[in-house]
C-alpha positions as CSV (number, residue, x, y, z in Angstrom):
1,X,12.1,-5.0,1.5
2,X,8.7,-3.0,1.0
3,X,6.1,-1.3,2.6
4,X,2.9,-0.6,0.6
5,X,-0.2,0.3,2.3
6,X,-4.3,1.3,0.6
7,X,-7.0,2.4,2.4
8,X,-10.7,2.5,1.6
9,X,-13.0,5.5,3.2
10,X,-16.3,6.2,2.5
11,X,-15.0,8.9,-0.2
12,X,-12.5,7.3,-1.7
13,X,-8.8,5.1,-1.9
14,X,-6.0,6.2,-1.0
15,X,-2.4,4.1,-1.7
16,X,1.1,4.5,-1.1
17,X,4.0,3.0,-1.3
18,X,7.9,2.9,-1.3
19,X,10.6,2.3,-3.9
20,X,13.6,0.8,-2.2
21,X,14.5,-2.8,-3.1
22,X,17.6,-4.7,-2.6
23,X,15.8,-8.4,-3.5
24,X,18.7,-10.8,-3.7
25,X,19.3,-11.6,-7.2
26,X,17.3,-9.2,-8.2
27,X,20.1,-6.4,-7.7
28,X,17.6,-3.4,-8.0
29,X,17.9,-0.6,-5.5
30,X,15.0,1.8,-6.5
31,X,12.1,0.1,-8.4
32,X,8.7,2.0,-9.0
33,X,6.0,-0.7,-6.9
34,X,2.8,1.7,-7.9
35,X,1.1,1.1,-11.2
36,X,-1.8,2.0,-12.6
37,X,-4.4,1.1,-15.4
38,X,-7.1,3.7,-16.6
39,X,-10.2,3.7,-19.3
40,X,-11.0,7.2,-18.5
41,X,-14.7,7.5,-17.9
42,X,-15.1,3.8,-17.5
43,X,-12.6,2.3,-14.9
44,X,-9.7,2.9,-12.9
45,X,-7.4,0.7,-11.5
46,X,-4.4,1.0,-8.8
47,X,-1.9,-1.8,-8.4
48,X,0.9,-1.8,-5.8
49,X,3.4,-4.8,-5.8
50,X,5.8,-6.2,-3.1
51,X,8.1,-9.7,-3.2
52,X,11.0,-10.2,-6.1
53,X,10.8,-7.5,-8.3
54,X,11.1,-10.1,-11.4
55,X,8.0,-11.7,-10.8
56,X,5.9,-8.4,-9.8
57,X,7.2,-7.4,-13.4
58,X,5.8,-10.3,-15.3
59,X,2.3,-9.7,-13.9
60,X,2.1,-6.1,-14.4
61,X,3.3,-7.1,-18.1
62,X,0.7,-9.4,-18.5
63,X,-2.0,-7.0,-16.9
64,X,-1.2,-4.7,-18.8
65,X,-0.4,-6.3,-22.1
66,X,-3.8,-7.5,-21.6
67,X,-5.4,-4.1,-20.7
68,X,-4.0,-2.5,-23.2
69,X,-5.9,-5.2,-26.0
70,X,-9.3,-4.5,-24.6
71,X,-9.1,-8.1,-22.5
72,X,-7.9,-9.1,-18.3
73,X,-8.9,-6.1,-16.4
74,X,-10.2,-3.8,-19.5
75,X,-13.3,-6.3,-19.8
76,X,-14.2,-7.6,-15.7
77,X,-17.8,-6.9,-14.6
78,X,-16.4,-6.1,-11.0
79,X,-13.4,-5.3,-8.2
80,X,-14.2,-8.6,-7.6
81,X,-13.5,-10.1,-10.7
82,X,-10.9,-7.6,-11.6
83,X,-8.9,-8.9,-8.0
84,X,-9.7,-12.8,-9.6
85,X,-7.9,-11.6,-12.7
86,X,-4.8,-10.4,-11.1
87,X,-4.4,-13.5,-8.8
88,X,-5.1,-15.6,-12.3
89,X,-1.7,-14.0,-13.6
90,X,-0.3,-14.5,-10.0
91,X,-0.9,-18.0,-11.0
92,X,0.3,-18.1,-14.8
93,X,3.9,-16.9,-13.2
94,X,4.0,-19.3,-10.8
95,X,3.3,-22.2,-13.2
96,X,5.6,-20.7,-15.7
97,X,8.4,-20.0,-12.4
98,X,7.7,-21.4,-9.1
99,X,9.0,-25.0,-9.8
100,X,12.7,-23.2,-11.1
101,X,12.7,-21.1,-8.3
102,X,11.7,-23.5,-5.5
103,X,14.5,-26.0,-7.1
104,X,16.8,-23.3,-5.8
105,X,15.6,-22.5,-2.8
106,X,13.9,-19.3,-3.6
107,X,10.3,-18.8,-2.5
108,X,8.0,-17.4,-5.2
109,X,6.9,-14.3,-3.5
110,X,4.7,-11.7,-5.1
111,X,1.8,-10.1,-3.3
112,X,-0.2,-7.1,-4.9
113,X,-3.0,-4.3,-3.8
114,X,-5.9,-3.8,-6.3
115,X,-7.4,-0.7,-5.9
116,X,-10.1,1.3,-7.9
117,X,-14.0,1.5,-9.5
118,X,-16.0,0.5,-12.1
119,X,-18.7,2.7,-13.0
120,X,-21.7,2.5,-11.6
121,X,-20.1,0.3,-9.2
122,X,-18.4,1.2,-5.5
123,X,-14.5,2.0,-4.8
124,X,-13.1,-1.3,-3.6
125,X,-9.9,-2.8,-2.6
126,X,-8.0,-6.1,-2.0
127,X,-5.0,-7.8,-1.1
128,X,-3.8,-10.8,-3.9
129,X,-1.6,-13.2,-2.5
130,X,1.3,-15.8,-4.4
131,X,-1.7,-18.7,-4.0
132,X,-3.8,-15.9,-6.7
133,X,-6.6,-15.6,-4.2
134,X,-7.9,-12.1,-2.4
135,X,-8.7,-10.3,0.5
136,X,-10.9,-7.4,0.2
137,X,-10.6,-4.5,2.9
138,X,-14.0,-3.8,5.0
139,X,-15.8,-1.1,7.0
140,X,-14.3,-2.6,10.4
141,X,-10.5,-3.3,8.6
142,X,-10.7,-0.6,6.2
143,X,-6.7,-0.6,5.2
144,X,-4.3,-3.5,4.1
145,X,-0.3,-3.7,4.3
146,X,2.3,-5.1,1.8
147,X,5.6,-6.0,3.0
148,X,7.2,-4.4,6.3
149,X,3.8,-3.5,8.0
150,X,4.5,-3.5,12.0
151,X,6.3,-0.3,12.0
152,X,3.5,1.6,10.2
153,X,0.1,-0.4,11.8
154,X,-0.3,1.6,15.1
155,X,-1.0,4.4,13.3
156,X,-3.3,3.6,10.8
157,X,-5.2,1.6,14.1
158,X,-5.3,4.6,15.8
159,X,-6.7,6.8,13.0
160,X,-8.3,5.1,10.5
161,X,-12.0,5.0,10.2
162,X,-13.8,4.3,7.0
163,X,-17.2,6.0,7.9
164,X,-15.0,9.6,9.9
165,X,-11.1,10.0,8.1
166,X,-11.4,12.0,5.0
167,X,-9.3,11.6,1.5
168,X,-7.3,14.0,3.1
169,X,-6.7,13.0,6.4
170,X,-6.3,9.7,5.1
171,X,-3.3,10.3,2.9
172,X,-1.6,12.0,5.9
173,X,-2.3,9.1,7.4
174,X,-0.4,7.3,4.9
175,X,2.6,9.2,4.4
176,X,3.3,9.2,8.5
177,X,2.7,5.4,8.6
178,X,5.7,5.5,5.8
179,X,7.8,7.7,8.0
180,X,7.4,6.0,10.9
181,X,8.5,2.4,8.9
182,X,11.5,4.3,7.0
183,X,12.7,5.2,10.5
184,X,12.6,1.9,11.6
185,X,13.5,-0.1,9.0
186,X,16.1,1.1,6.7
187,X,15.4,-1.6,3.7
188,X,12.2,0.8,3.3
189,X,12.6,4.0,1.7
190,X,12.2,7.1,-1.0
191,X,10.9,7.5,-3.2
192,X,7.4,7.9,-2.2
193,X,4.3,7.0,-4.6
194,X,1.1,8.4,-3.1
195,X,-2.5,8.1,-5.1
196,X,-6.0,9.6,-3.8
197,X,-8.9,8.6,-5.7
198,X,-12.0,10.0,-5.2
199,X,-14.9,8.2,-5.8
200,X,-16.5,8.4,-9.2
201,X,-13.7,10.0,-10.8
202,X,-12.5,7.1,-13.0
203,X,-9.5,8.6,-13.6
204,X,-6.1,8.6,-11.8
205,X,-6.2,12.8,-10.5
206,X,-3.9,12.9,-7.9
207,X,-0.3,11.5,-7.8
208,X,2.7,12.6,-6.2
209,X,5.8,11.2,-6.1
210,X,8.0,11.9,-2.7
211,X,11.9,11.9,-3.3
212,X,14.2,12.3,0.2
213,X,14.6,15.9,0.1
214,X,11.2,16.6,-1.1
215,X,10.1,20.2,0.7
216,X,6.7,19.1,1.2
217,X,8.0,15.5,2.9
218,X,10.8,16.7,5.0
219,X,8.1,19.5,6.5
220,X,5.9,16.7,7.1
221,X,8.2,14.4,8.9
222,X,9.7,17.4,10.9
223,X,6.0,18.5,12.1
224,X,5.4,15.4,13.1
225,X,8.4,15.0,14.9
226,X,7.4,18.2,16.8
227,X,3.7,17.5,17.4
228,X,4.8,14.0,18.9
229,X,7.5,15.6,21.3
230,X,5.3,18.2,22.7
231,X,2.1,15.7,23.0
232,X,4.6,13.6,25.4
233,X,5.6,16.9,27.0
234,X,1.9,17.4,27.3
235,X,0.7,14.2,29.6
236,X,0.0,14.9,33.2
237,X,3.4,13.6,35.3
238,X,3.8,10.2,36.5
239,X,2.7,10.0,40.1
240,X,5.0,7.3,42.3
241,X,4.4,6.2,45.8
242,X,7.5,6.7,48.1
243,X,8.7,3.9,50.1
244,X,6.5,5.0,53.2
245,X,3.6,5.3,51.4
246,X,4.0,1.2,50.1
247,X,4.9,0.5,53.8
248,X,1.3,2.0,55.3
C-alpha cells in the first residue's frame, strides 16, 4: 500500500510520502515513491507515485527520459499542461499494458501528485489519475491524498488552511498525518520523503528523508504522543445525570 499526501499554502508545497510496498507481483518492499525534475532557475517539478510499482516506473522513465532531452515537462507553458503531460504518459502505459494486465485480472493502477512552478507563474498542484486526467488542489481543498488516505485526513481537515498554515507548520502537518496512517495501517511505512518548496525558488531546497529510527522522527512521533494524552487529560469531565435526576 501507500500513503502520499501534497499540500498547497499561500507560500509554498509541501509533499510527502512513504516507501513501503508489498504490490503483489511486484515483490518490492521499500521503493522510493518521491521524484523530482528540476531546470534550476526555470522550473521545478515534484512527482509522487502510488499503485504497482512497474507501471509508476515506466512513467517516471518516460518523464524523465523526456525531461532530460529538452521535451514532456522541460518544454509545457504551465502546471496545467505540465499535469496533461503526465496523465498523456499515464495513457501511453496503459495502451502499451492495460489490455495484458486486465486479461489477468490485474487492474492498471497508477495515480501520481504533480507538484511545482514555472516561473513567472504560481505554485500549483494536482492529482493524475490511471484515465490520465487531473485534479488540481484549491484555496477551500488545499491538500490531496495518494493511496491509504482515511487514517491521515482528520488531521490535515483540522489544520490545514491555505491562506493561515505556514511551510512550516504545514510539513508538521504532514509528517503527523504519516504517523497517524503508519499506526494504523501497517502496509504504510519508513522511509519517509518530505519536500518543502517555497515559492519562487525553482529549485528542489529542502529534502529530508525519514528512516524508522530517525532522531528527529521518533521525537516527533513521541511529542505528539504526549501532547495528545495530556490535551485528553485536559477536557473538562464528563457530567452524567444519576438515575434520580432522569426520574424528576
Amino acid at each position: 500500500m501507500t500513503y502520499c499526501l501534497g499540500i498547497k499554502t499561500r507560500w509554498g508545497l509541501v509533499l510527502a510520502s512513504d516507501s513501503r510496498s508489498n504490490a503483489g507481483l511486484d515483490q518490492v518492499s521499500t521503493f522510493r515513491k518521491m521524484h523530482t525534475l528540476v531546470l534550476p532557475g526555470e522550473r521545478a517539478f515534484i512527482l509522487c507515485t502510488s499503485g504497482s510499482v512497474s507501471l509508476s516506473q515506466s512513467v517516471m522513465t518516460m518523464l524523465r527520459q523526456d525531461f532530460q532531452a529538452g521535451h514532456g515537462l522541460a518544454e509545457v507553458d504551465s502546471l496545467y499542461a505540465a499535469a496533461r503531460c503526465v496523465g498523456e504518459q499515464v495513457r501511453r502505459v496503459a495502451a502499451t499494458d492495460r489490455e495484458a494486465l486486465e486479461r489477468d485480472h490485474i487492474s492498471f493502477n497508477v495515480h501520481l501528485l504533480l507538484a511545482g512552478q514555472l516561473r513567472g507563474q504560481e505554485p500549483d498542484l494536482y492529482m493524475i489519475y490511471p484515465q490520465g486526467n487531473p485534479l488540481r488542489a484549491t484555496r477551500d481543498s488545499p491538500y490531496l491524498q495518494l493511496g491509504e488516505a482515511k487514517y491521515g485526513r482528520p488531521i490535515l481537515d483540522r489544520g490545514i488552511r491555505f491562506d493561515e498554515t505556514t511551510l512550516e507548520e504545514a510539513a508538521k502537518y504532514a509528517l503527523l498525518s504519516l504517523d497517524s496512517t503508519m499506526r494504523s495501517n501497517m502496509t504504510v511505512g519508513p522511509p519517509v520523503d518530505l519536500v518543502i518548496y517555497g515559492a519562487d525558488e525553482l529549485k528542489v531546497r529542502w529534502h529530508c528523508r525519514f528512516g524508522e529510527a530517525d532522531p528527529q522522527w521518533r521525537t516527533s512521533h513521541s511529542l505528539w504522543d504526549q501532547a495528545r494524552r495530556q490535551a485528553v487529560q485536559s477536557l473538562p469531565e464528563i457530567r452524567f445525570a444519576d438515575a434520580a435526576d432522569r426520574q424528576a
